[in-house]
N, C-alpha and C positions, 0 to 999 in steps of 0.2 A: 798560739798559747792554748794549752788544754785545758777546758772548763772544767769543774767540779764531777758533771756526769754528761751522759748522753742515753737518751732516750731512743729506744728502737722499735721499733713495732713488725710483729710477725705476723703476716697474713695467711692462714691456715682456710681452704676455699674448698667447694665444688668449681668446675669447670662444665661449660661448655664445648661438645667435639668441636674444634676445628672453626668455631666460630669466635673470631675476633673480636666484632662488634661486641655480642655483648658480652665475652667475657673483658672485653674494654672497661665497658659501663658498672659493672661491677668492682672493676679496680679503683676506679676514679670514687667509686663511694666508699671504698675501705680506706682510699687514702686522705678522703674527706672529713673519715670516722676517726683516722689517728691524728690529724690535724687537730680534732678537737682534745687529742689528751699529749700534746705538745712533744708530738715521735719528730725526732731528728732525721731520721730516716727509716723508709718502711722496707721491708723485703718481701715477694714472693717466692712463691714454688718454682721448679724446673717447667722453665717452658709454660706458663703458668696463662699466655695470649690466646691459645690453641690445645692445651689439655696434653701429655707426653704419646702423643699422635705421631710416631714417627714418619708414617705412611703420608702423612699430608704435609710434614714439610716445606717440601719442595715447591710445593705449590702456593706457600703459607709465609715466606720470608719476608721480611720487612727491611726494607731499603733505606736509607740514611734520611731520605728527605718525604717517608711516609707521613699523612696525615695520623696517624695512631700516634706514633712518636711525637709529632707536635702538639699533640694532644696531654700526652705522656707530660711533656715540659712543662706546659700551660699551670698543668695542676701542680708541679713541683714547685714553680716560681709562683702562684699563688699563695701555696701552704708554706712556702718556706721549707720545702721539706727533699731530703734526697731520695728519690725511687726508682729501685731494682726490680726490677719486668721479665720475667722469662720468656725467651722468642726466638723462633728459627732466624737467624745473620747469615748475608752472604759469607760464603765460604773464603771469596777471596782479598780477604783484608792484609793486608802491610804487616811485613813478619810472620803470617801465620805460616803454617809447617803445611809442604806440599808433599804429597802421599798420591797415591795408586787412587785415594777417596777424595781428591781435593777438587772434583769438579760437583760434589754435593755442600750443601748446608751446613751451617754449625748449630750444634746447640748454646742458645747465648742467651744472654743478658743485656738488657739496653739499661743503665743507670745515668739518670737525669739532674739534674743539680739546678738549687734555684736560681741559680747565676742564668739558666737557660742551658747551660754547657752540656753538650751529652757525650754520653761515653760507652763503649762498646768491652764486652770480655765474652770469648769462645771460649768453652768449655774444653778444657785439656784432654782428658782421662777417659776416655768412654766405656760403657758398659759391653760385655761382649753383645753381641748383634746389633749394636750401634752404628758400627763403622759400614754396613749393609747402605744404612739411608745418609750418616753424618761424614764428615769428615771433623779432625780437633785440630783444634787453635794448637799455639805454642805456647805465648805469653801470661805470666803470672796478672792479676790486675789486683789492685789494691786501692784505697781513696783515703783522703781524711776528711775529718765531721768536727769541727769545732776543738780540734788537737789530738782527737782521736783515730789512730789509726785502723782501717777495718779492712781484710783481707778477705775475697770474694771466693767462694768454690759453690760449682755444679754438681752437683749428687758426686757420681765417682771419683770427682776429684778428690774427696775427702779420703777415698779408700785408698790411695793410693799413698804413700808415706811420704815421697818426694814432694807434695802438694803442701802440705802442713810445714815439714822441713822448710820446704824455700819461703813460706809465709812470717815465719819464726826470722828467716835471716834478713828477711824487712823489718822485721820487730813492728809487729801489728799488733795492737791491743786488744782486736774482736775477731775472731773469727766465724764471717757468715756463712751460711751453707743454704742453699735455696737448690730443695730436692722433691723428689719421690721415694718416697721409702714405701715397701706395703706392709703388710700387716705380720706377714712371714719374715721381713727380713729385721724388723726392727730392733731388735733383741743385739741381735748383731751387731748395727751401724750403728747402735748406743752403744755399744762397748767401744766401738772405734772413737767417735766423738770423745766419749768420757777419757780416753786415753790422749787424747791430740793435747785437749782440756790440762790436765794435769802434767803432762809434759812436758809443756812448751808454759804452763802457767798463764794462760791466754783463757778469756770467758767464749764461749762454742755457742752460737744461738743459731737453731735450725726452725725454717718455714716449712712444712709440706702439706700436703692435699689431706683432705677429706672426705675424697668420693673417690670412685674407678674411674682409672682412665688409664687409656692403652692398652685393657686387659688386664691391666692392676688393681685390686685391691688397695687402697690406700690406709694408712693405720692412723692419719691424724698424727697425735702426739708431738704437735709443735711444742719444741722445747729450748731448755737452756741449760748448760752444766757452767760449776761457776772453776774457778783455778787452782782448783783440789779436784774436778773431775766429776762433781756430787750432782747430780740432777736435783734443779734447785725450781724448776717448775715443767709442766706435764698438761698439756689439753687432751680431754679424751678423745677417741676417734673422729664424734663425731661431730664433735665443736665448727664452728663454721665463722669467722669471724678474724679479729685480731689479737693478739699478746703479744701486751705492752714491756718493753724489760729496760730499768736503767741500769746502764754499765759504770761504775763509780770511778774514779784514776785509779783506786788500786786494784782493781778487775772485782770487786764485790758485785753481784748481779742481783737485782731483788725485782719483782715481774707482779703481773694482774692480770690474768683474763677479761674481756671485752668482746663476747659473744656476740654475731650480728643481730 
């Protein structure tokens, strides 16, 4: 049965290179921080364990039965609360699509559920030089939160049209997007968002960075476009912290920033 709203919280972060631990520790207190303003589920950045480090990788994946992940859970069945992680996945998962790249890494998502249940989604779509260190998943992933459906994409996935399409033919209420955008590209990827937005009549809420990493410039600008496409909140660059956003049943989105 679909509640009234749901509450979502966007974790817009600096990172640490390649360090786990404590961009760990960090998580655990943003997801500690939306705990306290009643988020149903939080979402990070692309890759958000390790910083969009393609080069480390390989050496950076996190295995089904990691302590990080148990860690991950702990705090979700604490809080109540469902959380999206971004993190290098082994490559060779059940269904995924085998390629010329399929003895590399995916870029992924770990989403934990307070049931304890966890869940895995490889990033479809990749950016071009991507496929150098990744290989991509196949499979669409999607969840629900209290009757609300939420439809999961990895930065590129969004760019891609087929991505949004097969998301719509699930009839998903939210579409998440947990990326890296930088500072140059944003202009852009908001017109795409704001188009997915208004198209399909779905609310588009995106987490991204706040610092450099990989060589990127990050722009901040965790946002939300509501189902007319209208950018209906906006953190600046260099915000660092969470936004809060409730999704209503008929896709009305209304938000607050929560600086760290």
């Amino acid at each position: 049965m679909k509640t009234e709203r749901i509450t979502v919280s966007l974790a817009q972060i600096t990172v640490f290179k390649g360090d786990v631990q404590k961009n760990l520790t960090m998580h655990l207190e943003l997801i500690a921080q939306s705990a306290r303003h009643n988020a149903d589920v939080i979402v990070f950045p692309e890759l958000s364990l390790i910083g969009y480090e393609l080069e480390l990788m390989k050496t950076r994946v996190l295995q089904p039965n990691s302590a990080v992940i148990s860690e991950l859970s702990n705090a979700a069945v604490m809080h109540n609360m469902v959380v999206i992680v971004g993190c290098p996945l082994p490559n060779k998962r059940p269904n995924d699509r085998l390629s010329e790249h399929s003895d590399k890494p995916s870029i992924g998502a770990i989403i934990v559920f307070p049931s304890g249940d966890v869940e895995f989604y490889n990033k479809q779509y990749l950016h071009e030089g991507e496929e150098v260190f990744c290989s991509a998943g196949s499979q669409n992933y999607s969840l629900s939160i209290k009757g609300f459906k939420l439809g999961l994409a990895i930065c590129a996935d969004f760019v891609n049209p087929q991505h949004a399409a097969d998301m719509a033919k699930l009839n998903v209420d939210v579409y998440l997007v947990s990326a890296l955008i930088s500072t140059s590209g944003f202009d852009i990827d908001a017109g795409v968002l704001s188009n997915i937005a208004a198209q399909y009549k779905t609310p588009v809420l995106l987490a991204n960075y706040a610092s450099e990493t990989g060589g990127y410039l990050a722009c901040g600008k965790s946002s939300a476009w509501d189902t007319n496409g209208q950018l209906i909140t906006l953190a600046t660059s260099t915000e660092v912290g969470i936004f809060v956003c409730h999704v209503s049943q008929c896709g009305k989105v209304a938000s607050m920033a929560i600086p760290e």
